[in-house]
N, C-alpha and C positions, 0 to 999 in steps of 0.2 A: 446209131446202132451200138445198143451197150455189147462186150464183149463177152457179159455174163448170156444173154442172149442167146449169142453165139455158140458157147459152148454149152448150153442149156441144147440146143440143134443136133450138135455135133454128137450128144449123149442120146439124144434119141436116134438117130442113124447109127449107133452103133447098137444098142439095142435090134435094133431093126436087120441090123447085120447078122448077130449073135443068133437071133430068131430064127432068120430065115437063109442062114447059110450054114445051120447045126456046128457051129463051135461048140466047142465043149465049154467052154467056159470065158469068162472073158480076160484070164490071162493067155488063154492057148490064142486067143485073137492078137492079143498085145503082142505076144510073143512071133506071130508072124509077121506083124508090121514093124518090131523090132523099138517098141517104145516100152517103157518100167512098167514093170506087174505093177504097181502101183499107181498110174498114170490117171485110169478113171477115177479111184476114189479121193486121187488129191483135189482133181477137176472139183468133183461134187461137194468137197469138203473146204473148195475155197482156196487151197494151198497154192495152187498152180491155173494156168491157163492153157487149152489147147496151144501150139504155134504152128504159125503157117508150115512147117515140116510136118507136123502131125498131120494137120488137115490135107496134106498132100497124098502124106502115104494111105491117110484116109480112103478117099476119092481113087486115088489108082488100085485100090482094093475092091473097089465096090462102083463099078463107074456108072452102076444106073442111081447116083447118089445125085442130086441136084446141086453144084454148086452156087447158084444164084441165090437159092433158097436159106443155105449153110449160111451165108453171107446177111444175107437180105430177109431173110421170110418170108421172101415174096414167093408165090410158086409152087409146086407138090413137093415134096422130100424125094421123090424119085420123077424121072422123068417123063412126060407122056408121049415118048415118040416120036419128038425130034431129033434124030440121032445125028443127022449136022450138027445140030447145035453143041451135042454131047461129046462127038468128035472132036470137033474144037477145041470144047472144054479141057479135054486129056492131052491135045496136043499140047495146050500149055502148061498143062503138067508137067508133061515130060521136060 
């Protein structure tokens, strides 16, 4: 599991976010999750990597996000339904 992967995932779910949760933009997104205006284009530009803090606030932002998927690529980027599972998922979150 390279990490660029990972964060290559992580840039499409927020995309997806930004899309379909009408942010204005995607520092008003950053801004709510409390990570740098600057945080996706360092991602995309190489500078930096997601961390598991990000991906948390991620995911508790958005809990129909698949975490297996984020992780693994295995899976839909959002979930099909099994809300057990999903439950779970955010328990650990927390």
């Amino acid at each position: 599991m390279a990490k660029e992967e990972i964060d290559n995932r992580i840039l499409e779910c927020v995309s997806y976010i930004i899309e379909n949760k009408m942010y204005k933009s995607e520092a008003s997104y950053l801004r709510i999750l409390g990570l740098p205006p600057n945080k996706l284009s360092d991602v995309r530009n190489g500078k930096t990597r997601f961390t598991a803090s990000d991906i948390g606030k991620i995911l508790m932002n958005a809990p129909e996000l698949n975490a297996n998927w984020i992780m693994t690529g295995r899976g839909n980027m959002l979930f099909d339904g099994d809300s057990s599972y999903n439950e779970g998922q955010m328990d650990m979150l927390r």
